[in-house]
C-alpha positions as CSV (number, residue, x, y, z in Angstrom):
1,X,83.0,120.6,93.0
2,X,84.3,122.2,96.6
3,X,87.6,121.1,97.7
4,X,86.3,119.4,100.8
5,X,84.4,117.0,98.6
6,X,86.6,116.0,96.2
7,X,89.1,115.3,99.4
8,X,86.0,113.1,100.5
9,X,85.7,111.1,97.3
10,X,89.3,110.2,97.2
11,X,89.6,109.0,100.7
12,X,86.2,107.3,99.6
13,X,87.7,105.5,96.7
14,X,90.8,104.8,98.2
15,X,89.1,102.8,100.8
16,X,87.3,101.1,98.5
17,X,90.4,100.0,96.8
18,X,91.6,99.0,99.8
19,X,88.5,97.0,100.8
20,X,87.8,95.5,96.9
21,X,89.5,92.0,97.8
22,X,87.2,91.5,100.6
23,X,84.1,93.7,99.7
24,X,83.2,92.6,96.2
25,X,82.3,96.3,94.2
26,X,78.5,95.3,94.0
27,X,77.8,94.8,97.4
28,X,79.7,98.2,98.2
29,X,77.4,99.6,95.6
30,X,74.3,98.1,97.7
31,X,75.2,99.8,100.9
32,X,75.3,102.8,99.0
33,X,72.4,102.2,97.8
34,X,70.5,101.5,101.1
35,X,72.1,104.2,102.6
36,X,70.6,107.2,99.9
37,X,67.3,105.4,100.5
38,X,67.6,106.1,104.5
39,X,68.6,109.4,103.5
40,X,65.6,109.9,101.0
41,X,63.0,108.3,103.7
């Protein structure tokens, strides 16, 4: 994995930590979701 994206996934995750008390983890995992299938459209 390049450097630049494993910088990526732990700002990533660290914002999702940061947002887990508001944003329960599925509905993270749903916009994910939606957003691959924008990219895959």
């Amino acid at each position: 994995m390049s450097s630049s994206m494993k910088d990526f996934l732990d700002k990533f995750f660290d914002l999702c930590r940061e947002y887990q008390e508001e944003i329960p983890p599925q509905k993270m995992a749903e916009v994910l979701r939606d957003y691959a299938d924008r990219l895959d459209g």
